[in-house]
C-alpha positions in Angstrom: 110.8 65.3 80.7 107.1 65.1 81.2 106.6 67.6 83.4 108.8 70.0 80.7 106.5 69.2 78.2 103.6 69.9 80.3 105.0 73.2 81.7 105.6 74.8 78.1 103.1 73.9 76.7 101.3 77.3 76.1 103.0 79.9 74.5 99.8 81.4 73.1 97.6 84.2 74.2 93.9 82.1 74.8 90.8 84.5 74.1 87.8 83.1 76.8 84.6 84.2 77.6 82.6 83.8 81.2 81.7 80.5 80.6 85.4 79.3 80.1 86.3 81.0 82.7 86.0 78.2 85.7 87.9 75.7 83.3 90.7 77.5 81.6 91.5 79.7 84.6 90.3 78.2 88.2 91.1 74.2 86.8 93.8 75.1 84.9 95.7 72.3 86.7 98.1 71.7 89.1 100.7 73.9 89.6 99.8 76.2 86.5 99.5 80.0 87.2 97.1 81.7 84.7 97.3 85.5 83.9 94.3 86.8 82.7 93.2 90.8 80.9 90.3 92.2 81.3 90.1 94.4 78.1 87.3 96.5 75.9 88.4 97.4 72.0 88.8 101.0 71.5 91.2 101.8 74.8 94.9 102.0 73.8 96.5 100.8 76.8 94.4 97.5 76.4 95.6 96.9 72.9 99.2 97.5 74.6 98.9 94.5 76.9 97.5 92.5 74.7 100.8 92.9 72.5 102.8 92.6 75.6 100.7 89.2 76.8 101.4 87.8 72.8 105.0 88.5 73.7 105.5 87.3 77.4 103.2 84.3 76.1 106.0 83.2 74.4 108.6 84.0 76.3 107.5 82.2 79.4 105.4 79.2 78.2 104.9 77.8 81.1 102.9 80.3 82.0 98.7 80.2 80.7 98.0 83.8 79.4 94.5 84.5 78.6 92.3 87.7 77.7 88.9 88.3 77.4 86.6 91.3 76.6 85.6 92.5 79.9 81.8 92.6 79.5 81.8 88.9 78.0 83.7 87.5 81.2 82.2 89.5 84.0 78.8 91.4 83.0 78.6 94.9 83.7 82.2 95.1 84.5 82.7 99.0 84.8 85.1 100.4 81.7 86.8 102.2 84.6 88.6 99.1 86.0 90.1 98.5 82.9 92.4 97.1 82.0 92.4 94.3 84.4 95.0 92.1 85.0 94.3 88.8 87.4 96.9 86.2 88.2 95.9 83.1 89.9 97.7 80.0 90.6 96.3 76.5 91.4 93.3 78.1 90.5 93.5 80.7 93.5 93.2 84.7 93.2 96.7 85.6 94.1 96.7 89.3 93.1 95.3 92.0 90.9 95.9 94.9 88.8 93.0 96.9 88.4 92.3 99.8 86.6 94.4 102.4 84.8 96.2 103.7 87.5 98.3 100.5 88.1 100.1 100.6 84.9 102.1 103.9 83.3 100.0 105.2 80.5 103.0 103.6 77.8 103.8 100.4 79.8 106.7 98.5 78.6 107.2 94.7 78.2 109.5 94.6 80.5 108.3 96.4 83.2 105.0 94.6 82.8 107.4 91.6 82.9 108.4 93.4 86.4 105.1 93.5 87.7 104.0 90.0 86.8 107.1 88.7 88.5 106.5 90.4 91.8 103.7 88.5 92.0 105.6 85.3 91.5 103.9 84.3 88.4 107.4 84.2 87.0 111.2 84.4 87.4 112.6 87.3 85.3 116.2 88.4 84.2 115.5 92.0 84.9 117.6 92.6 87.8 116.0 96.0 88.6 112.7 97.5 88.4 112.8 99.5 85.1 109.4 101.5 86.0 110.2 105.4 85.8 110.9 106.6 89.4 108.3 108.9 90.6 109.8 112.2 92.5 108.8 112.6 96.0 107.9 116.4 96.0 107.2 117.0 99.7 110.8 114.9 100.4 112.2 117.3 98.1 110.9 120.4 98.9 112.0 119.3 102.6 115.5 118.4 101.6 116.3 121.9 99.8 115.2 120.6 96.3 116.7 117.3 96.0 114.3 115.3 93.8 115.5 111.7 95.0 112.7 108.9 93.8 110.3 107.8 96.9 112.3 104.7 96.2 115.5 105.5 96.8 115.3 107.5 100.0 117.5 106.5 102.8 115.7 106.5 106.2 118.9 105.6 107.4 120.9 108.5 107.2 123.1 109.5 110.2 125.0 112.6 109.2 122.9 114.8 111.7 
């Protein structure tokens, strides 16, 4: 029952700066993973994971969600990398998200839920990824304008 209480016990979204950095994120304990944006005011998509961190903070509080204005946790971090997402675990870098271009423009909880859950950080219910499948426009220009997702291709196919 300890270890229960100890697992959920964060259900908030914690705003750090550099210097809480090495303690809330790299000796956040044992066992903990830590999720942490990168963000500046003023960008949209930012403001949009920080709604979908308060959200997912609650929803998984075993899970240490933190945020922090990008230029108060790393100085000089270029506005082009963000947003930012890290996740570590037992204080280890286990993957990243960096920059615009990892996340669709309107990112939805759920398929940032996806995302964070392919990292391991946590176990979803989503059964499927619910991120819009891009076409493949060379695969369907070569298969007489069939516009099947890069996804769901099968390499596999013996009808020649």
């Amino acid at each position: 029952m300890k270890a229960s209480i100890k697992f959920n016990k964060f259900r908030e979204v914690l705003e750090i700066t550099g210097k809480d950095h090495v303690q809330e994120v790299n000796r956040a304990g044992e066992g903990i993973w830590v999720i942490l944006h990168l963000y500046k005011q003023g960008i949209p998509l930012s403001s949009l994971i920080n709604e979908h961190f308060r959200n997912l903070a609650n929803k998984f509080p075993m899970l240490k969600f933190v945020k922090s204005l990008a230029g108060l946790c790393i100085a000089n971090y270029p506005d082009q990398n963000l947003p930012t997402i890290f996740v570590y675990h037992n204080g280890d870098l286990k993957h990243q998200f960096i920059g615009a271009n990892c996340f669709a423009s309107g990112i939805k909880q759920d398929e940032l839920e996806w995302m964070l859950s392919e990292t391991g950080a946590l176990k979803t219910k989503i059964e499927k990824d619910p991120r819009p499948k891009i076409p493949d426009a060379l695969f369907s220009h070569l298969n007489g304008g069939n516009t099947q997702s890069i996804e769901s291709r099968d390499y596999n196919d013996d009808s020649e």
